[in-house]
N, C-alpha and C positions, 0 to 999 in steps of 0.2 A: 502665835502667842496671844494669850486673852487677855489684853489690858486690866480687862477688870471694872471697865471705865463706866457700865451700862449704866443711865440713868443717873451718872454725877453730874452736877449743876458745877459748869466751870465757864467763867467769867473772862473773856480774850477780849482788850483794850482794841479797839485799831481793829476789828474782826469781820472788815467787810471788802479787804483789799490786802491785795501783798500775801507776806508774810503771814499775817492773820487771817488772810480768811484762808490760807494754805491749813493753817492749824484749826480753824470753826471746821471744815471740810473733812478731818483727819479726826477728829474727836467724835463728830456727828457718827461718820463711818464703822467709829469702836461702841455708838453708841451710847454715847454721853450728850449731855445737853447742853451744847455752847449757849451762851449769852452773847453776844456781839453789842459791846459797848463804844461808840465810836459819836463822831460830828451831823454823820449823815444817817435820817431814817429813812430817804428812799435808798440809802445803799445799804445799809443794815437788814434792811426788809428783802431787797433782791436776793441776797446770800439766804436770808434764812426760807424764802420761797422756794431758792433751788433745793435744799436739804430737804424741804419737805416733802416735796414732789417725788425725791428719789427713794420716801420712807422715813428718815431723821426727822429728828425733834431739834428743835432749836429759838432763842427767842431773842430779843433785841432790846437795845436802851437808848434811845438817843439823847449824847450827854457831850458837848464841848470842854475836853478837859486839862485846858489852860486854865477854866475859869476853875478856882480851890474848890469853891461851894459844888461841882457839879459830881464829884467824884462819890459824896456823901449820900447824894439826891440817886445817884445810880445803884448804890448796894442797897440802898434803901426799896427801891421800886424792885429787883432781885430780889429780895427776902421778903418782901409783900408778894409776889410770885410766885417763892417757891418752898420759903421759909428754910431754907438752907443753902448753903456755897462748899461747896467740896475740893474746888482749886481757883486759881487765881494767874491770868497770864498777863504782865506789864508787857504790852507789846508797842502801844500806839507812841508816834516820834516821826521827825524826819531832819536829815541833814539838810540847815535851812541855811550853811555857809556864812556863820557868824563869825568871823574871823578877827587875828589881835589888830590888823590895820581895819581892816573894812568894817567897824562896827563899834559900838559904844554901851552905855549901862544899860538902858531900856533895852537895846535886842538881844543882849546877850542873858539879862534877865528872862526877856521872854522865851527866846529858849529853851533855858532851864524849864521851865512851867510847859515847854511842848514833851519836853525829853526828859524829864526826870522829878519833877516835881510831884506828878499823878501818879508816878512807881509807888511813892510813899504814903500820897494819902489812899490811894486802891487798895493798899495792903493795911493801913490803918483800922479805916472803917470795915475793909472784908475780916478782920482779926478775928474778933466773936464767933461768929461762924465756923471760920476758919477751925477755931479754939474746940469747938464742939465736933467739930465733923474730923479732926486732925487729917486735915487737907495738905495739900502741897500749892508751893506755889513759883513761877517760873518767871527768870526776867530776861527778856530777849534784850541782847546788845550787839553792841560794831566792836570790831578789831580795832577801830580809830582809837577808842582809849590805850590801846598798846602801841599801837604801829604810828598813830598817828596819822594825818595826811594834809594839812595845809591848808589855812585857808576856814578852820571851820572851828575853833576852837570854843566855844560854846558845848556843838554837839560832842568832842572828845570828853571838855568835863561832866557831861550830862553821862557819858558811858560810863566814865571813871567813877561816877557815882552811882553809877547800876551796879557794876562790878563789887564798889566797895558795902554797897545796901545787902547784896545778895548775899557777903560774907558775914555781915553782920546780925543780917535777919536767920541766919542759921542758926546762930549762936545762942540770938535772943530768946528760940522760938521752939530751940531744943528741950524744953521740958513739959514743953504742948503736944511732944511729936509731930511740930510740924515741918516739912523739910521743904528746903530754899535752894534752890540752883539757879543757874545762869543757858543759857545757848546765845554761844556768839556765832555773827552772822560774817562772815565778811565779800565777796562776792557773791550776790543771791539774785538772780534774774529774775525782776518783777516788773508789772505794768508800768511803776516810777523809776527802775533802774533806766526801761527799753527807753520812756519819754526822757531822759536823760543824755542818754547814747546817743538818740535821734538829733539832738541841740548840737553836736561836734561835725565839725568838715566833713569827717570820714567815719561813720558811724562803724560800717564793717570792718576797717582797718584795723580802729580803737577797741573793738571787741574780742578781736584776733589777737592783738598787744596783749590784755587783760590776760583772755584766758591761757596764752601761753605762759602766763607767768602762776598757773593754779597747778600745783604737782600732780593732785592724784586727776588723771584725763582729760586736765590742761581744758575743763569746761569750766560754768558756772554752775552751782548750789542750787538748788530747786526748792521753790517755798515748800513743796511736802515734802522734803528732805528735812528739811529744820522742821516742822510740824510731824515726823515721825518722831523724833528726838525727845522734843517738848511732850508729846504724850508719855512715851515713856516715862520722862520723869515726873509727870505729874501721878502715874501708876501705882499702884502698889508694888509690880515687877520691879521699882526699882528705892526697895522698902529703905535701905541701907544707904542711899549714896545722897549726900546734904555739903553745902556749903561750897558746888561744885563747876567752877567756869570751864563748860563743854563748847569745843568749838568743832563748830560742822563746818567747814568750809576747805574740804580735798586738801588739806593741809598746809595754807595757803599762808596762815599766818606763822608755825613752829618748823615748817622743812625747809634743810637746804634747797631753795630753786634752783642752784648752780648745779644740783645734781640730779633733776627729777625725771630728765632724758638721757642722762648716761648710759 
């Protein structure tokens, strides 16, 4: 199928690692021209080195965006660039274990500003653009806003606010044609999942534990799993579908477990 994607300037938060640079890798591939806006320009630079090498276009921003001012400063240097944005991918975050005992105002606020603060000003300042080009735009989340998981309650509200942004900015953004989805992540094997795994007793054990509990092949999610998804909806192939929380994760979060090897 032909995305359609060739030569759209779409903007991936976090797009030098993980999940993101799963989707800069899968957008490049359709032919699009990721932006990788992220903390780091020598990691931002390596990803878009490799894409080039293979053929792809791609280009970078390097912007800390905890800090509010930097989010601004980034669509700004993008549209000095390229003079337009065609889609929009809130990706960057991480489960930094902010939890209701273990933690207080200051981290729990910082959080927010890691996980969900920069959803909203990314989509702010990209609006204009957005508004002209009637772009799409996509906001990667965790299952933790639904399922929960202890221990981290910062990151759950930062989801729950992805979740609830994503339904909102649909509604708002319906008369721009611009459409607003979700992909939720919930087990996804990436470079921070494996250095996570590696920190437990038994790393292979606890990985064994996990994935028997994922119904469909009782594996993990592959960042270009989510990163096929994400294009799609950033597509024109998927003209018709807005306001919509997609979860890729072998159906880990909505199936009965009890019944996935029956």
């Amino acid at each position: 199928m032909d995305l359609q994607l060739k030569d759209k300037v779409i903007i991936v938060t976090g797009g030098a690692k993980g999940i993101g640079e799963g989707i800069v890798k899968v957008l490049a591939a359709e032919g699009a021209i990721p932006v990788i806006v992220g903390r780091s320009e020598s990691d931002n630079k390596k990803v878009v080195s490799e894409i080039e090498k293979n053929g792809g276009k791609a280009f970078q921003v390097e912007a800390e965006l905890t800090d509010p001012k930097a989010s601004e400063k980034a669509i700004d240097t993008v549209l000095k660039k390229f003079g337009r944005i065609e889609g929009l991918v809130n990706n960057a975050g991480v489960n930094d274990g902010v939890g209701l005992e273990h933690g207080d105002y200051d981290k729990f606020m910082a959080s927010l500003h890691k996980n969900v603060v920069h959803y909203y000003l990314m989509a702010h300042y990209a609006l204009p653009a957005l508004k002209k080009s009637k772009g799409a735009i996509v906001n990667i989340g965790s299952k933790v806003a639904e399922t929960g998981q202890g221990g981290t309650s910062a990151y759950a509200a930062a989801n729950g606010g992805r979740n609830g942004l994503t339904r909102e900015w649909a509604v708002e953004l319906l008369k721009y044609g611009i459409r607003v989805n979700s992909v939720i992540v919930a087990e996804c094997w990436t470079p921070l999942y494996e250095k996570w795994i590696q920190t437990l007793p038994d790393p292979k054990a606890k990985l064994a534990e996990i994935e028997s509990k994922i119904p469909l092949e009782n594996r993990m999610t592959t960042a270009e799993e989510i990163a096929n998804t994400t294009a799609f909806l950033l597509s024109s192939q998927s003209s018709h579908t807005t306001g919509q929380l997609i979860h890729v994760d072998g159906g880990y979060v909505h199936l009965d477990r009890s019944l996935a090897n029956a």
